[in-house]
C-alpha positions in Angstrom: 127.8 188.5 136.6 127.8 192.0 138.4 128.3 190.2 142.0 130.7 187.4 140.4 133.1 187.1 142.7 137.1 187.9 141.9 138.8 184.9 141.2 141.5 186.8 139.9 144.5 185.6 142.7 143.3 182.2 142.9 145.4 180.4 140.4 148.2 181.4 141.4 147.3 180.5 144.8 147.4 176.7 143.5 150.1 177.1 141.7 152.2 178.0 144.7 150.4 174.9 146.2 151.4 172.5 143.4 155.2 173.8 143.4 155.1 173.2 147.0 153.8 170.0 147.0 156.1 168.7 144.1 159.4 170.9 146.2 158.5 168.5 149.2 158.1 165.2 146.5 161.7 166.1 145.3 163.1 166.9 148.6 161.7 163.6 150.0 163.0 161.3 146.5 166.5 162.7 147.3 167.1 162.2 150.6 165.7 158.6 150.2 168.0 157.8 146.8 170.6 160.3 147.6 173.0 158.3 149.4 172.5 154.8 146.5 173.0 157.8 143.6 175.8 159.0 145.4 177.5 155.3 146.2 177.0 154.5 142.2 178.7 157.6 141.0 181.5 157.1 143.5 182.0 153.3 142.3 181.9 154.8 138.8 184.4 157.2 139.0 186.5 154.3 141.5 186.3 152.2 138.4 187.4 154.6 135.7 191.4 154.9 135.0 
């Protein structure tokens, strides 16, 4: 254990990483579904009194 390397800044390395990856997920879902969420919520509100 005394030449153990430090491992100390590594998790939060991948945590960054995962956030990233999931930011990119989200950004990509939205810009696919955005305008059919966008049309359904309009046609909603179109219908309401």
């Amino acid at each position: 254990m005394l030449f153990a390397p430090k491992e100390k800044g590594q998790g939060l390395v991948e945590y960054a990483i995962i956030i990233a990856l999931v930011a990119i997920v989200v950004i990509a879902v939205m810009n696919l579904l955005g305008p059919k969420i966008g049309n359904t919520f309009s046609s909603i509100n179109n219908s309401l009194p």
